[in-house]
Structure formats: C-alpha cells, structure tokens
N, C-alpha and C positions, 0 to 999 in steps of 0.2 A: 293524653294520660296513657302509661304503658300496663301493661299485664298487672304489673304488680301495684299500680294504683296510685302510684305516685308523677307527679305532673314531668313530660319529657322538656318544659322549657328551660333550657339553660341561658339567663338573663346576663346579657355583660351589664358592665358599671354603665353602659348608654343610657339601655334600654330599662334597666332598671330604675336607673337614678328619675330618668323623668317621669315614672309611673310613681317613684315613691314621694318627689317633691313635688306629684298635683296632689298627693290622697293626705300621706301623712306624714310630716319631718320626722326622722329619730333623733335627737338632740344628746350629744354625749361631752361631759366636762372632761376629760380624759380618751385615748384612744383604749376603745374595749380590747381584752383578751381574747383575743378571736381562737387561740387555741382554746379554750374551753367548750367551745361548739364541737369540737374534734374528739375529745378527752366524752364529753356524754354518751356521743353516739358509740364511743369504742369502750362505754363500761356496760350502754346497755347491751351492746355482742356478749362480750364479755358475762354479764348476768344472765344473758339467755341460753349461751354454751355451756355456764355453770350450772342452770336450770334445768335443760336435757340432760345432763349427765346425772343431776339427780334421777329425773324420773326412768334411767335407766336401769340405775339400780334397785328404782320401786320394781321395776319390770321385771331383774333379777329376783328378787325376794318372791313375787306375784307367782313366777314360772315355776321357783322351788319346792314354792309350797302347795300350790296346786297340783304339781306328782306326787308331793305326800300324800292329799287326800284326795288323788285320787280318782279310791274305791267311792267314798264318798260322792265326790262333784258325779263320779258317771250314775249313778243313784238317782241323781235328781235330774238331771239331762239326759238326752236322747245322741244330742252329740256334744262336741268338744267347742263349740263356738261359745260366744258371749258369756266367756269368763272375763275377768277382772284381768289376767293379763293380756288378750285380746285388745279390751277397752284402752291400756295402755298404751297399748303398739300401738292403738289407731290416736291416740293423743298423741304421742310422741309424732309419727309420721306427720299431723295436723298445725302441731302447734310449731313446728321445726318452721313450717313453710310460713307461717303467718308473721312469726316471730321476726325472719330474714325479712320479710315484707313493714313490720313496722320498723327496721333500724334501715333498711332503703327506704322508706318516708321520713325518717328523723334525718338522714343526710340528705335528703331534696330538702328538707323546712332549716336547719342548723347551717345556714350559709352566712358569710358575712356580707351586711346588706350595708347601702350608702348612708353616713352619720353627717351629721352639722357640728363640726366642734364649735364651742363659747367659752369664752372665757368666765369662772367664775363672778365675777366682778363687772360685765355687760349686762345690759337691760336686754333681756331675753325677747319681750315683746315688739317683735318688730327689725332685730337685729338682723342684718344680713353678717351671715356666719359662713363658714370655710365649709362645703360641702367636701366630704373625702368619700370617694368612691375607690368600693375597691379594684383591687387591679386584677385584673382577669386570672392573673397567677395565682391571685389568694381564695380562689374556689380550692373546696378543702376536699380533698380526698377521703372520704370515709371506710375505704376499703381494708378490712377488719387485717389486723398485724399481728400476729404471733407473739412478736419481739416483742411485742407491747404488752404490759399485764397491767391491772388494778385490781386494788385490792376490793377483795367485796365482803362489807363489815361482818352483813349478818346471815351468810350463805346462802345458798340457792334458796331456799324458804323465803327470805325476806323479799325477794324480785316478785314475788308473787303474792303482792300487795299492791297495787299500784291504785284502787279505791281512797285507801288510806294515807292522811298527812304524815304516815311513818316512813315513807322512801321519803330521801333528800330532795329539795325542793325544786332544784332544778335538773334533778334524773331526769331520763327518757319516759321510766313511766310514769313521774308526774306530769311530763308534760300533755302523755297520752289523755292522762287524766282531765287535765286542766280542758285536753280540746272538748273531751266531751262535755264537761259543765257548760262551756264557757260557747261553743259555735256548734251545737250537735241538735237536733230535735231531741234526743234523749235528755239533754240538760235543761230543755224549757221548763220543768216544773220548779228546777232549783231556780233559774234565772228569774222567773215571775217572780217566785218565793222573797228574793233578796235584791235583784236590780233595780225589777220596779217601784220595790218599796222605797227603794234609794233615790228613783227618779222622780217618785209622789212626794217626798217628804221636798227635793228640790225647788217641784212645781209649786208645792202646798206654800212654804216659805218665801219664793220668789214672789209670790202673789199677795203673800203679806206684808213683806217689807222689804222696800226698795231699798236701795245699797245707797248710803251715804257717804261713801265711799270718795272723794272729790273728783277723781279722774273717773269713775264709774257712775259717778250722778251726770256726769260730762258724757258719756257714751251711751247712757239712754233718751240723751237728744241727739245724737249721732249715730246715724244706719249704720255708718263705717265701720263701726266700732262694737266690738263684743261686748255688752252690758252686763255683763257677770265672769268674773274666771271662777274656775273650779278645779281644784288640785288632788288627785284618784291616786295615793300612797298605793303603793303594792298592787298595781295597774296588771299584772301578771301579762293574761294576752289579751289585756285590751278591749273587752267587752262591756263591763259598764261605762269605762270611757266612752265609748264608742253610742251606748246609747244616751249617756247624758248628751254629747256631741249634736245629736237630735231635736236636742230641746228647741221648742217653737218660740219665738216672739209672741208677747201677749196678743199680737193683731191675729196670730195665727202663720203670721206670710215666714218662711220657711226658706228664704233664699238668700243668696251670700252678702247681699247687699243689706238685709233685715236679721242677720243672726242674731241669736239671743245670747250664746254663753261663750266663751274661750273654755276649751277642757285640756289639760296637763297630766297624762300618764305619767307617773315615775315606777320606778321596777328595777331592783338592782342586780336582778339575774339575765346574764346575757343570752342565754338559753334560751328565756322563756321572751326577750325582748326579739331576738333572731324570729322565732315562731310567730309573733304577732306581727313582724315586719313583712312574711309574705300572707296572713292569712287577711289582714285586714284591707290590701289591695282589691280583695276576692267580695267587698261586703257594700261596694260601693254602685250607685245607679248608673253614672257615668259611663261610657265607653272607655276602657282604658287598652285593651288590644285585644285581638283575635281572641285570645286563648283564655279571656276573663269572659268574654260576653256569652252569652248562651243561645241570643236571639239576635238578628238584622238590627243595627241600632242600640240596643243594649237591653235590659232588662226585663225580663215580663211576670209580673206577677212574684213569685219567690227567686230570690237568686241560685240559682242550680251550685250544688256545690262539685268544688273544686279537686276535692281529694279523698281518699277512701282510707280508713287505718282499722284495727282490730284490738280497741285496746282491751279489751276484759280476757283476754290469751292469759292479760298478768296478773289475773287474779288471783287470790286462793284458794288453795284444793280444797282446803277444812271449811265447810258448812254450804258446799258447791250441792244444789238439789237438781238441776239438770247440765249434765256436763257437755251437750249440743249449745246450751246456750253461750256459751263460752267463745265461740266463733262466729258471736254474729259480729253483722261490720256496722261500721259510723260513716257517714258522709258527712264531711264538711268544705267550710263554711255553710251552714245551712243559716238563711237570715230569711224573714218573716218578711217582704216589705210593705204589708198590708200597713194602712193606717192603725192605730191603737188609741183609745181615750185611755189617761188617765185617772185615778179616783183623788183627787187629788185633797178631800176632806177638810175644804173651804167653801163656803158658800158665798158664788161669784155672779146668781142671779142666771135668767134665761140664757145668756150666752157661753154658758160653759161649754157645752158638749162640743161646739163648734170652737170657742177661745184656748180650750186645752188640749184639743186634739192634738195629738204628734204625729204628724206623716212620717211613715218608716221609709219613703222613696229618697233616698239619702244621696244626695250628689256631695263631691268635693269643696266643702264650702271654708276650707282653710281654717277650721279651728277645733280642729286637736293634733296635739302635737304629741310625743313619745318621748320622754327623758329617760335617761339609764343611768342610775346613781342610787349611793343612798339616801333611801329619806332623813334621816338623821342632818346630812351638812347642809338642807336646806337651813335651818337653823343659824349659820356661821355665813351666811350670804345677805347682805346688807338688800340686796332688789328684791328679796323675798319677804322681805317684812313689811304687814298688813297689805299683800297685794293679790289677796284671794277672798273671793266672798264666799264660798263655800273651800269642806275640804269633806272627801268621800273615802270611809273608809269600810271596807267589807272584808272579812275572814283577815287583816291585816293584825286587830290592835296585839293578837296571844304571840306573836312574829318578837316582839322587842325583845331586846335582852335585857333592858332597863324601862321600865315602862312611860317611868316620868320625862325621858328623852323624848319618848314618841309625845307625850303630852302636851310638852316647851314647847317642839317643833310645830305643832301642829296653831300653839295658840301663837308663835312667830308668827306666821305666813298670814291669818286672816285678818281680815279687818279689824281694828280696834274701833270702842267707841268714837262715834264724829265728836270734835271739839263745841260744833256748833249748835249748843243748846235749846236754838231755832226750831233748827233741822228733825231734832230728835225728837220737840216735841208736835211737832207737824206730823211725824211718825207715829209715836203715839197716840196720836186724834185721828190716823187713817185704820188706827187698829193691827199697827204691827207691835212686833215681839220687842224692837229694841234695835241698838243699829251696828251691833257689833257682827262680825261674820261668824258664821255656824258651819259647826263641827257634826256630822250625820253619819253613823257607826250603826254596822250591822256584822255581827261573828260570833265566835264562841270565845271563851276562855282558858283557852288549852293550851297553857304558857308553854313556848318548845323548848328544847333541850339546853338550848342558851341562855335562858331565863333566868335572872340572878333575883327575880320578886318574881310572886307569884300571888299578886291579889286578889279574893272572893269578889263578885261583882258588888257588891257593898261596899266596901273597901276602896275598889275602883271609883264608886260614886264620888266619894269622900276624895279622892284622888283629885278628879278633874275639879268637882269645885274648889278645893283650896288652892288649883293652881289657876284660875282666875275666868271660871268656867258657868254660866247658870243652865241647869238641867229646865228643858222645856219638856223634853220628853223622855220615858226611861221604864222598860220592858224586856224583860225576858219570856221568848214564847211555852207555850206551852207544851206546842206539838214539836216534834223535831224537825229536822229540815238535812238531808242526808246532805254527805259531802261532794259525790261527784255526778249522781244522779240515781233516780230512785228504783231503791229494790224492789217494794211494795208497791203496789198500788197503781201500777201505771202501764202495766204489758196486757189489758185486759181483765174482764170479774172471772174471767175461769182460766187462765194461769195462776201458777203458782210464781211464789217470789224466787228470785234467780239465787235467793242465798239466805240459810237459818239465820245468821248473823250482817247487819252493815254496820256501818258506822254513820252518825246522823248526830247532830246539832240542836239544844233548843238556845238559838244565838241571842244573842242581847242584842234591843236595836235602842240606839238613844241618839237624840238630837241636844245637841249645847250650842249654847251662845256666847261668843266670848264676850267678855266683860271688860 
C-alpha cells in the first residue's frame, strides 16, 4: 500500500483472473462499458476542483470581511489567529490532499476486471462460459485531463453530499458512500440493522419450509448441489450477497461439498460492480496471494483491511458541528470473521444455538456469483423462471421507474406453487408457510427521480398482492435506520453527533410468498 493508501498491486489479466474465478465469477450478458469507470473517476476530479474553487471564494469573502471588522474581531482577540478564514485555508490545504487521495483510490478500485459472457438463452448454472480478460492495454489511465470537461448538474454544493441518495448512483462519492455502509466498521450498525434481518428472515423461512422446487427438492438429497438459490436485485458492492453466501447447511457443516444456498448478485452499475470485483477478493479466508493475506497461511481472527479512503471530506458544510471530524479515515474491507448466531424466530428445540450458527471463517466455496445487468430482463429470460427460492431485496424496491416491472420480475424468477398437491400438503403438516418462493424486502419508499408511480406503502401492499403475492409479513419501523452510517449514537456517550442534520430511513421490511 503506497502513501496515499491505495493498494500498489497492478494485477494482469493472469493474475487476476485466477484470484477472481476461485472467489467470485462476474457474469455479464453483454460486454460492459468500460469507459464509464474512466468518465466517474474524471467527474469526481472534476467535482473536487469544482469544490476548491468554491471554497475559495468562501475564503475570499471570509478575508474581506474580516478587515472590515476588523476593529471588531481585534476586540475580542489577542491575536489574529483562529478566524474563520484561517479555518479555511486549513480546509482548503486538508481537503485538496484527501480529495486527490480518494480519486487515486477510485482509479486503483475503477479498473476493468475479468467477466464470463453467457448467452441470454443458456442455463447459467453450471455453464462453462467465455471468460474475457482484460488486456493488459485496457488498464485505464485515470490521470485527470483538462481537455476533458463534464458537466456538474448542481454545482460545487451538491459534491458535498455524498451521505445522501441525492448524488448519482454510481458517482465516486456514492461509491465512497456505499464502501462505508457496506465493508467499513462504521457501517456495522446499518448492516446489523438490515442484512441481518435479511439473513434471519432467510434462516427463519428455510427452516420452515423446504423448497418444493423439483430440481431443489433434488439437491437437498445432494451435497453437490446448492439447495436453495437466492437472487440480491441491486447487489451494489456485494455485501449482503456476500453474507447470505454464508448461510450454513441445517447440519451446520459449512464446507463446499455441504453448501446450503446458490447466491446471484445482479447490479446494473458498472462502477459500483468494478468496486465489488476488487473488494470482495479481500473478504475471503483462503489464501489467495501475498498481498491479501495478513498472516503465514491466511487469516487470523478479523481480516485486516486492504485499503484506506476518506469519504466524509464530501460531506456537507451546512449542519457540520465538528469540522476535524470531517478527516477521519475508513479502513476497508473490514469483515468480522468471528462466528455469529443468528435470531432466527423459530423455535427449533435444543439444538439451535449450535444448528444455526453461521461461521463467518468464509473460504471459496463457489456459490455466488456477480451478474451485471438490469433486473428488469430477467423477466424476458425463459432459464429465469421459478428458478429462485428466495429473492432479497434491500434499499432497492424506491430505484424502479415503474414499480409493477420490479414486482412481474420478481414473481418470474421464484418458485411457483408445486403441482404436487402431496408435496404441499406434507408441507403444511411440517408447519411451513406454503410452497411458493419468497420475496423478503427491506428499504424505504423514496421513489427516485425516474419514478413514473409513486405508491404510499399501503398502496404498495395492495400492489404485490394483486399481482399474485401473499403478505406473511409487513412492517414499517419505527425508529430510523440512517443511510450510510450513523451520525448519532455511535462515536461514544460524550461525543457529540458529527452533524445537526442526517438523513435516516424508517424502511419497510416485508416478506411475501408467491402464490
């Protein structure tokens, strides 16, 4: 790792490719736009030179009017230090350097990494597909070009948001954003908050009722074989993917020959797919080389992380109560590998503590994979219908621009009721829910700017059941649940909160079953 904190390996398609095809495939129906990795990192230069230049003219204003008054200012001071244009200058000199330091980390993470093309119309599971690596020429230069201009919608103000779902989703500082939710110690309270819930309702469900599925009633007599798939719409970088991936076989045993689930990221931002292709190499127990491992042989205890970034630099000025805290840093991948029980709100008898445990000691066990497409054409793909027993959606459903599309799609892909009125009612005498696959949503309702409906969650209700949906479960919290990690509450009882104002969630979590 060099000074600035970003990793000095420069991976060819070799060395690359075999670290990404033991951990995780990226699966792409199309060759990505690999210039768009190029085009982020050179809008967020671009928003951070536009940025300084604001704050220089705060600096102007600051210096102007503090020789008007002054008579004043010398009044109240002894000397001329720790004014407001002071404090400036010293942001200005602070955030220049951190700034340059996060757009050299978005060009070490923004690289084009090795894809699997498939054909629409192949059986995805188990296909051997055309790996394309890239070619050592298509490392992408990020070194910031003059020539080059983009536009920036909502001027230097708006760059300094990057907390909030109001920067574009796949900018530099959402991505900043996204790492700390999603791989930071800072974002554990959100991730407990919403992944695990994700991962309980999984556990809670799988426990209830076995997938009648004919080829998944067939692979829970078969080790070889993943006994559940799971499909994570809006997979961003890959973190609850990553921890559904986890899930333990009901024996508990935890190894590639006993998996319990198939898990399928989808994510139609290549940005934020580039970013989980080098962060989720860094998350694994395995040895995979030098430069992953921390220790002789691999892992000890937490996984040491990999990279260092600065994102709250892009925060905003307005409702800032300490503006030192503005420069702390994040390390990631930070990943937990202690074991964890989950609550999983079944009662499974003496052997739960031990039958539900999830060891977080996570080796390459070949099932999850990373698609980069939109969710929407799963829909128009004949191998995707009812070939999911779960489908996970989190901070995803407010994203549609049509909502009932997301809803079609979603009730395409899972299981439909078994034929076998045997089977189902065997089901129901074991005390499960019914035997269609389920749909398990956790986010808010802040339909985005492309939104042509904008449904009250009431409405929504009404929505999924008529499109062929039964509500098992269905809640709106009460407390909030911030968006990218918590202002309040979590720096200590005698800190103050890093900001008058955040932005914070009380998201809807509901589980349905298709019908």
């Amino acid at each position: 790792m060099d000074s600035d904190g970003a990793s000095t390996n420069q991976y060819s398609p070799q060395s690359f490719n075999s670290r990404m095809t033991a951990v995780v495939p990226f699966v792409v129906l199309q060759q990505p736009d690999w210039a768009t990795l190029h085009r982020t990192v050179q809008a967020f230069r671009q928003e951070s030179q536009a940025a300084l230049q604001g704050l220089s003219r705060d600096l102007q204003v600051a210096l102007a009017t503090e020789q008007e008054y002054r008579q004043v200012l010398q009044e109240s001071t002894e000397s001329d230090s720790g004014t407001l244009a002071d404090s400036l200058q010293n942001r200005i000199d602070r955030l220049s350097i951190l700034l340059e330091h996060n757009a050299k980390l978005l060009g070490t993470l923004l690289q084009p990494f090795p894809t699997i093309r498939v054909l629409p119309s192949a059986n995805r599971e188990g296909q051997v597909g055309t790996v394309n690596s890239p070619n050592p020429n298509d490392t992408i230069d990020h070194t910031f070009s003059r020539a080059h201009t983009f536009p920036i919608p909502r001027g230097a103000a708006a760059f300094f948001e990057s907390s909030s779902p109001q920067q574009p989703y796949d900018s530099g500082a959402q991505i900043l954003a996204h790492i700390v939710r999603d791989w930071s110690d800072a974002g554990r309270p959100i991730q407990a908050s919403l992944y695990d819930w994700c991962v309980e309702q999984v556990l809670a469900y799988r426990t209830r009722t076995p997938s009648l599925h004919p080829t998944v009633r067939q692979a829970q007599h078969d080790s070889t074989r993943p006994a559940d798939r799971i499909l994570v719409p809006g997979a961003g970088l890959g973190r609850l993917a990553w921890e559904l991936a986890a899930l333990p076989t009901p024996s508990g045993n935890n190894s590639a020959e006993h998996r319990a689930v198939y898990v399928e990221a989808v994510e139609c931002s290549v940005s934020m797919a580039a970013t989980a292709a080098m962060i989720l190499p860094h998350t694994y127990r395995h040895k995979l080389d030098e430069s992953v491992t921390t220790t002789p042989g691999g892992w000890s205890g937490r996984a040491a992380a990999h990279w260092t970034a600065y994102p709250y630099v892009v925060d905003a000025f307005s409702n800032e109560v300490d503006s030192e805290r503005r420069y702390r840093a994040v390390h990631f991948p930070s990943v937990d590998q202690s074991e964890k029980a989950y609550e999983t709100g079944v009662d499974v008898g003496a052997e739960s503590s031990d039958r539900y445990r999830r060891s977080r000691h996570l080796d390459s066990r070949n099932n999850l994979s990373y698609t980069i497409a939109d969710f929407t054409t799963y829909r128009g793909l004949t191998e995707t219908s009812g070939a999911y027993r779960f489908v996970v959606t989190c901070f995803f459903l407010d994203t549609a621009t049509n909502v009932y599309d997301y809803v079609a799609t979603i009730r395409h892909v899972l299981e439909g009721p078994s034929r076998d009125r045997d089977m189902a009612l065997d089901d129901e005498r074991c005390g499960g829910d019914g035997d269609g696959g389920l749909w398990i949503n956790v986010g808010p309702l802040q339909w985005h700017r492309n939104a042509v409906l904008h449904p009250s969650a009431n409405e929504l209700r009404s929505i999924v059941e008529r499109m062929g949906f039964t509500i098992l479960y269905w809640k709106v919290d009460a407390a909030p649940v911030e968006y990218r990690d918590e202002v309040v509450g979590t720096r200590g009882p005698k800190e103050e909160p890093r900001s008058t104002h955040y932005d914070a969630y009380c998201p809807l979590r509901f589980v349905a079953r298709r019908n």
